[in-house]
PASEFI-296466 format. One record per residue (C-alpha): residue in three letters; x negated, y, z. Coordinates in steps of 0.001 Angstrom, whole numbers, plus 500000, padded with zeros to 6 digits. Last residue first. Layout:
N
ALAXYZ
...
//
This chain:
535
UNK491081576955491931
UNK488986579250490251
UNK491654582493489717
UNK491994583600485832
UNK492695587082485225
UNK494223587976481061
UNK493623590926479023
UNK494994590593475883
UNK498475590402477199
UNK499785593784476227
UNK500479594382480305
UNK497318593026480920
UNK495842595458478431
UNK497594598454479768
UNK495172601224478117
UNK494209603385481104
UNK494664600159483789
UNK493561597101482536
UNK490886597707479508
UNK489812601142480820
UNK489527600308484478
UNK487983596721484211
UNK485637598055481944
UNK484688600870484256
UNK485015598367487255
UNK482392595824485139
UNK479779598200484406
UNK479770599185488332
UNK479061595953489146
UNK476550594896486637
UNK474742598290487337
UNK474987597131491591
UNK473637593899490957
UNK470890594256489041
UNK469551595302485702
UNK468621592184483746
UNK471473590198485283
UNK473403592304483537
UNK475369589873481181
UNK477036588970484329
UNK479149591763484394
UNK480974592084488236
UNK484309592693489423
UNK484894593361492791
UNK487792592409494387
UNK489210593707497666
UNK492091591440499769
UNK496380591345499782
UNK497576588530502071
UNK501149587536500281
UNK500670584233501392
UNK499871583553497686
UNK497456586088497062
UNK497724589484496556
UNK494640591412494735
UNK493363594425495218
UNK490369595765492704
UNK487391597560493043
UNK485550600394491464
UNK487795602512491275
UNK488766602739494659
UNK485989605146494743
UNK485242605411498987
UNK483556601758498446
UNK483787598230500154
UNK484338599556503800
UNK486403602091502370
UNK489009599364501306
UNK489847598753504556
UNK493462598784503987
UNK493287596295501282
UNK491782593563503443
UNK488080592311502931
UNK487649588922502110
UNK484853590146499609
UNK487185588151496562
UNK485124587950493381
UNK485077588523489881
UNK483944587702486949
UNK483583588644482953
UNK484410587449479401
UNK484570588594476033
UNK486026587960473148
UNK484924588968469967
UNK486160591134466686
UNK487329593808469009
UNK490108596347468133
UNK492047594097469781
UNK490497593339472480
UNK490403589531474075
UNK489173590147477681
UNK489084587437479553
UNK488815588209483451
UNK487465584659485493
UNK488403584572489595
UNK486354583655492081
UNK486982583006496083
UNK483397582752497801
UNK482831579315499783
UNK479151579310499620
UNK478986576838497150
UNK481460578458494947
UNK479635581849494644
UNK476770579762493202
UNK479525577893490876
UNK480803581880489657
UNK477257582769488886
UNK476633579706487208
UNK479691579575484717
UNK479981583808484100
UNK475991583092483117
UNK477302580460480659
UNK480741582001479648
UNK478321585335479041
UNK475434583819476857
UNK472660582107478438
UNK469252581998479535
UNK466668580514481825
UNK467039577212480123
UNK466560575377483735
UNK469327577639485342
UNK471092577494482467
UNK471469573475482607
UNK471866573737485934
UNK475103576105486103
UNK476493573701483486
UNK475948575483479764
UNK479261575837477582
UNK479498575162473552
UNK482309576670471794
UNK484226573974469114
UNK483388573988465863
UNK486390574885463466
UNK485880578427463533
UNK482678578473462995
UNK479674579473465291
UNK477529582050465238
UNK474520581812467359
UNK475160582063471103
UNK474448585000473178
UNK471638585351475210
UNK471772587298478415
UNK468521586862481139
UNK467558584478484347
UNK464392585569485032
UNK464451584027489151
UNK464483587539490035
UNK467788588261488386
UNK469188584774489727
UNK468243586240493211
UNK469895589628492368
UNK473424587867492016
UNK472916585915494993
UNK471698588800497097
UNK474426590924495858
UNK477251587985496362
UNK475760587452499974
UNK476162591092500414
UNK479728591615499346
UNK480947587652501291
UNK479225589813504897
UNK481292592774505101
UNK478793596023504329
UNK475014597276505499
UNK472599594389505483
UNK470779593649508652
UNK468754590340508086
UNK468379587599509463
UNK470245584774507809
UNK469417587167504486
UNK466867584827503256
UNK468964581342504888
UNK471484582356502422
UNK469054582463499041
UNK467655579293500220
UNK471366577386500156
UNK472337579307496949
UNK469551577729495487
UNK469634574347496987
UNK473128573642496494
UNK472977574962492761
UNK470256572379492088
UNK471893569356493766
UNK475474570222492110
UNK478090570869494652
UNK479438574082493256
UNK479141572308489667
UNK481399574745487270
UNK482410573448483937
UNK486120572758484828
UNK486169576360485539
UNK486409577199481799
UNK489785575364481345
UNK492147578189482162
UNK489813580274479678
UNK490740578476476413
UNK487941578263474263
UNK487749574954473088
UNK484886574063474869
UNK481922571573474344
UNK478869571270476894
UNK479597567404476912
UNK480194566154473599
UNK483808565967472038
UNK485565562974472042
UNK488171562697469659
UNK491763560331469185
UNK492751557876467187
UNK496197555995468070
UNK495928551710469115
UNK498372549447469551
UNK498051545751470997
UNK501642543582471818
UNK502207541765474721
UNK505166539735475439
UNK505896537819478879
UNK508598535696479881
UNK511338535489481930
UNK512199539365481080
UNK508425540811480987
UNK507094543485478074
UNK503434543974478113
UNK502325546911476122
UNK498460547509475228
UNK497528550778474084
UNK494021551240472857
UNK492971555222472413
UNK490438555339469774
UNK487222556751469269
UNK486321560107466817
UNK482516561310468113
UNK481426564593469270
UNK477911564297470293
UNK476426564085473570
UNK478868562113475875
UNK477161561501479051
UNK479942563333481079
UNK482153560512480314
UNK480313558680482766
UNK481663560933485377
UNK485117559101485307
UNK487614559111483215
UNK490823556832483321
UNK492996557026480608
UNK497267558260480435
UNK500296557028478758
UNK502833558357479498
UNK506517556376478794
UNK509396558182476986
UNK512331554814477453
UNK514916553913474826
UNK517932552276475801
UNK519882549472474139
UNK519723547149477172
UNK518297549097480608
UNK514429549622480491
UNK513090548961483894
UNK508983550186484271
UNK506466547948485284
UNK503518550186486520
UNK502068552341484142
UNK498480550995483968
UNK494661552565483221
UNK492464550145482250
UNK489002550845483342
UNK485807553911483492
UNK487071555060479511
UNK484698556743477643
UNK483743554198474812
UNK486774552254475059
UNK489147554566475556
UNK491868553197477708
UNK495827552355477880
UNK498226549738479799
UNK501959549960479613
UNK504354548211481766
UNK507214547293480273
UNK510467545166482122
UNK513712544241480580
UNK517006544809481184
UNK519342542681478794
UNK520115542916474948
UNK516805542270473690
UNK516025545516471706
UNK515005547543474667
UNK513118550511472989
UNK510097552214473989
UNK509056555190473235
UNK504799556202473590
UNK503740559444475185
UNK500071560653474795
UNK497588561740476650
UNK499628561960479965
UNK498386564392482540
UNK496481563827486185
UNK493033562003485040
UNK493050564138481911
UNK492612567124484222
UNK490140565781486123
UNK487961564681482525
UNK488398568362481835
UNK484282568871481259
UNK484318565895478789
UNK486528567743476386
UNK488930564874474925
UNK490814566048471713
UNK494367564929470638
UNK495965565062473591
UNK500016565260473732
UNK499609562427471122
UNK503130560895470110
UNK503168556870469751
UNK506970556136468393
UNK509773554133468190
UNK508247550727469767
UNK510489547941469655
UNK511756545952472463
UNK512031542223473749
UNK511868540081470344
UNK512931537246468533
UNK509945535782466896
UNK509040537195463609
UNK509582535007460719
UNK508969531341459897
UNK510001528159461377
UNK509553524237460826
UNK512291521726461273
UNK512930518509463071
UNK515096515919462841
UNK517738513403464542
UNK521591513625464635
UNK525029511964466030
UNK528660512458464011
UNK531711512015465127
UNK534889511649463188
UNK536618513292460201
UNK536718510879457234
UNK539323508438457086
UNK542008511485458178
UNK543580511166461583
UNK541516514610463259
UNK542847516829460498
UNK541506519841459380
UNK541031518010455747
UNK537678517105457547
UNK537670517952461342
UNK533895516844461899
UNK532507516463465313
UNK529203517190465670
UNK526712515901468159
UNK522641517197468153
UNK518521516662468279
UNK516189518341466979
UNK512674518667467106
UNK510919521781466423
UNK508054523650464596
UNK506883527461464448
UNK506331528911468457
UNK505204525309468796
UNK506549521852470091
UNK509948523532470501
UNK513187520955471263
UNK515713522131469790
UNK519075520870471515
UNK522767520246470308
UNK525980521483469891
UNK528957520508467985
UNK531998521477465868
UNK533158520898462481
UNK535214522496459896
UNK536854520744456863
UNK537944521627453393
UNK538761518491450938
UNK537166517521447650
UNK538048514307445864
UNK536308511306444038
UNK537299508019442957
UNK535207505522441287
UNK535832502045440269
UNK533683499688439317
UNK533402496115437351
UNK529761495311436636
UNK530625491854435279
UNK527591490206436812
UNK528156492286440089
UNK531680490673440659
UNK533869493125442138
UNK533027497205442525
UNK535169499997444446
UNK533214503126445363
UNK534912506273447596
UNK533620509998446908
UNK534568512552449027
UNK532845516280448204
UNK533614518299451612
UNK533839521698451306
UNK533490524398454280
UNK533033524542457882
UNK531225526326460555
UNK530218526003464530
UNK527646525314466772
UNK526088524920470431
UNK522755525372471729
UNK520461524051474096
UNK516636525316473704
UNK514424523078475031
UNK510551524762474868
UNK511775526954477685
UNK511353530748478954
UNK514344532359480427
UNK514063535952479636
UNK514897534528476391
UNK518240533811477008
UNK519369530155476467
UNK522585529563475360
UNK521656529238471714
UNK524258530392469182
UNK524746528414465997
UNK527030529675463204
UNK528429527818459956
UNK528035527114456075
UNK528774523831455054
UNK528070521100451943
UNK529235518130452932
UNK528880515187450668
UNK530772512550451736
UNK530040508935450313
UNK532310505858451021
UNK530996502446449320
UNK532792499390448937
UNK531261496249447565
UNK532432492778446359
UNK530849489473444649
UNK527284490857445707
UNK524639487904444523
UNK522612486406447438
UNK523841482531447613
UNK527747484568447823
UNK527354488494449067
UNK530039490664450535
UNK529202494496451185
UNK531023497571452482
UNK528638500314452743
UNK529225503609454436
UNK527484506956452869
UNK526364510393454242
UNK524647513382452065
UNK524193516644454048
UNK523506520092452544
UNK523989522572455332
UNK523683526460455490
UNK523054528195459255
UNK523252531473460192
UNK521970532238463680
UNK523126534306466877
UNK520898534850469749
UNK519525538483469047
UNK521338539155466084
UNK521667537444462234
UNK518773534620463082
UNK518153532727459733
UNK519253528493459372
UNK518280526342456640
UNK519638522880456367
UNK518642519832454844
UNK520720516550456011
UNK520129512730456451
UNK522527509502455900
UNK524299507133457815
UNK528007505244457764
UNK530152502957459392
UNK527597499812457471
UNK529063496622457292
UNK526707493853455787
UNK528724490135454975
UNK528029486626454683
UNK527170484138452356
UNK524117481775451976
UNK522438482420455363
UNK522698478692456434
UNK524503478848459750
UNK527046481857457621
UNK526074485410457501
UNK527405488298459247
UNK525550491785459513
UNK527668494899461682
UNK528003498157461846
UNK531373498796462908
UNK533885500141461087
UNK535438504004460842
UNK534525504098457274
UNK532896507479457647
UNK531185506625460999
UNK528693509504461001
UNK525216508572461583
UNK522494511333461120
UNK518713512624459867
UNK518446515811460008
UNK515679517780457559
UNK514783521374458821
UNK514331525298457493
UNK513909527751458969
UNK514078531722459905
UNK513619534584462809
UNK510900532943464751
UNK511868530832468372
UNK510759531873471706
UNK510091529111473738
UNK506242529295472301
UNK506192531924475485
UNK506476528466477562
UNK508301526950480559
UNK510196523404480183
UNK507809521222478274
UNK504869521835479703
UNK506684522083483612
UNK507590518391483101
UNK503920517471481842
UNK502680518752484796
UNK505447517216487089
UNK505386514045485325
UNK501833514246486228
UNK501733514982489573
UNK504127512354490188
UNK501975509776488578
UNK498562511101490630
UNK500893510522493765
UNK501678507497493131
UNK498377506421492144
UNK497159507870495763
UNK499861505634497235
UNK498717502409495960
UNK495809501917497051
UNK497254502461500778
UNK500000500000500000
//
């Protein structure tokens, strides 16, 4: 008994292997058309098959109800409905035979020849290779009954007739891949729509068929719309929190179903970024985002490249469908920026090891010394006049086409150069101000009776708006600015392009600007001059 337990167990482990094969699969889901051979025994002559033959074998007598085989082709019309057309050929034999010649024989053919519906119960959120169905149809049935006596005189007598019939039935398909089947099935068929005449009876069937065609599915996709076509490394953040694109979904199954939608850039992206299974009611067309995962890897980009965004949608109802899309898309290289000002501060590196440093040894400079005005104004001057002595100067970019995208310097990456054109020096000046906590704010100044844009910073000195003479006794030459408490604090604006001549020059440049552009001819009110707080 104890050898024979373990074998018992191995058996039953099996069958239930070989049990769960057979009953839950994706290849459950059957293709759109086919076509399949049946063959059946129908009882035409309503007699049983039989053989009789005498002690010797000379005479006797073969009785045959009635077999014969079918082609069909079947093509799905909706979801689980199908179209069938059947071609069947059944005869039942009558013979007597004397020392091996036929002295009598009577032969019933029916030719059927039907058109009809099958619907399988199974949905396909229930994957299983056997698929029960049940059927239905009708049409003509060609009759054809053959009397013949005495084989050496060849005497025969034919008679033939058509009569319209219906049958029904079900039956079971039994998948052995997404594209063959066996089958097996009952009919009964109502011939002359009458269940008393010779020919209607049951019928019993055995075949197989091969399939072609899409497989039923889940959902269709509508549309892939980019909301991004171009990736700027520096706004890898920002990609992290919007959609890139948004793809539409649409339940074709005729039940809820379940999507989850996976995307990434191959080249850029750090994994697989996922939706989440999302519900899509029947007949209902979901918007779903789909967003990438960026990391500081993408920051390694050096050229502008064209990659492509792969989209993978899984679709879950019983079983699981997954289909691969993909939508180009383009990396630009590192430094590049298209030009709008919101994303500029995406470029600044407050906690970059070089900026840390600097900023770090300019502060413990002034730790001890006496400096006339609020504290954030003079560590701004002694910032500001540190990257003057460190020979930082103003260079501005070659020309560049319209259709190339800007190019930005990191804080370091000027620092290093020693040079850079206003975005760059506006860049490094406003991370340095960064690292020591020091509120920033970008002013783009896009004149119209300029062919360039131009761009400028300032700062908040933490000072309130009443004490505004502790700044300067010209309230020209700073700005007050309400925040979103309502707290209303001193800015001073500040040219960067002046590094050259100090901080108080650049300063004062900037509040004339800042006072003609803004104030004498209204350019914030015209919209061409814009202020753009560092969050």
């Amino acid at each position: 008994m104890k050898t024979m337990k373990p074998i018992l167990m191995k058996t039953i482990s099996s069958c239930i292997i070989i049990f769960s094969i057979f009953t839950t699969s994706t290849l459950a889901v059957q293709r759109s058309n086919g076509i399949g051979l049946r063959a059946s025994f129908w009882n035409v002559k309503d007699q049983p098959t039989q053989v009789n033959t005498n002690s010797f074998g000379e005479s006797g007598s073969v009785n045959i109800g009635g077999a014969g085989g079918w082609i069909y082709f079947f093509s799905r019309m909706h979801n689980n409905w199908f179209l069938e057309f059947q071609l069947g050929s059944v005869a039942g034999v009558n013979e007597e035979f004397s020392s091996y010649l036929v002295e009598k024989v009577d032969v019933t053919v029916v030719l059927p020849f039907l058109i009809g519906l099958r619907y399988d119960i199974l949905s396909p959120r229930f994957p299983s290779r056997i698929q029960p169905y049940l059927s239905t149809g009708g049409g003509p049935y060609w009759i054809m009954h053959v009397n013949g006596n005495d084989a050496f005189a060849g005497e025969q007598e034919v008679k033939s007739k058509v009569k319209n019939g219906l049958y029904l039935g079900g039956g079971m398909n039994l998948m052995m891949t997404s594209w063959a089947a066996l089958n097996m099935d009952i009919r009964y068929h109502l011939v002359n729509f009458s269940p008393d005449y010779e020919a209607s009876g049951m019928e019993f069937g055995f075949g197989f068929s091969v399939m072609w065609g899409q497989k039923r599915e889940l959902f269709q996709i509508k549309a892939i719309r980019p909301v991004v076509s171009d990736i700027y490394p520096a706004y890898y953040p920002f990609y992290n929190l919007v959609p890139l694109a948004l793809i539409s979904i649409e339940n074709v199954a005729g039940f809820p179903i379940e999507v989850n939608v996976k995307s990434r850039i191959a080249s850029v992206s750090e994994r697989m970024k996922e939706s989440g299974f999302i519900t899509i009611q029947r007949g209902k067309t979901e918007d779903i985002p789909i967003s990438a995962i960026f990391g500081a890897t993408i920051q390694n980009v050096d050229t502008r490249k064209p990659a492509m965004l792969d989209i993978i949608v899984e679709a879950r109802a019983g079983q699981t469908i997954t289909r691969n899309f993909s939508t180009p898309i383009m990396v630009h290289s590192r430094n590049a920026w298209d030009g709008k000002m919101d994303k500029l501060s995406f470029f600044l590196t407050p906690e970059a090891p070089q900026v840390m440093e600097f900023s770090r040894k300019v502060m413990a400079q002034i730790a001890s010394e006496t400096d006339d005005g609020p504290e954030r104004l003079a560590q701004a001057r002694h910032l500001f006049d540190a990257l003057s002595a460190l020979g930082i100067r103003y260079q501005s970019d070659p020309t560049i086409p319209f259709y190339q995208d800007d190019r930005v310097q990191f804080a370091e990456q000027t620092m290093s150069l020693g040079h850079g054109d206003c975005d760059d020096l506006v860049v490094l000046y406003a991370s340095l101000l960064s690292s020591i906590g020091i509120k920033t704010a970008f002013v783009e100044v896009r004149d119209p009776s300029k062919s360039l844009a131009h761009v400028y910073l300032m700062f908040d000195t933490e000072v309130e708006a009443p004490n505004g003479d502790q700044i300067s006794t010209n309230a020209k030459r700073y700005i007050v600015r309400e925040d979103k408490t309502g707290k209303q604090t001193i800015w001073i604006p500040v040219e960067t392009t002046l590094l050259d001549q100090g901080f108080t020059e650049a300063w004062n440049s900037a509040a004339l600007s800042y006072l003609e552009e803004a104030v004498l001819r209204n350019g914030m009110g015209e919209g061409w001059l814009s202020i753009f707080d560092v969050e």
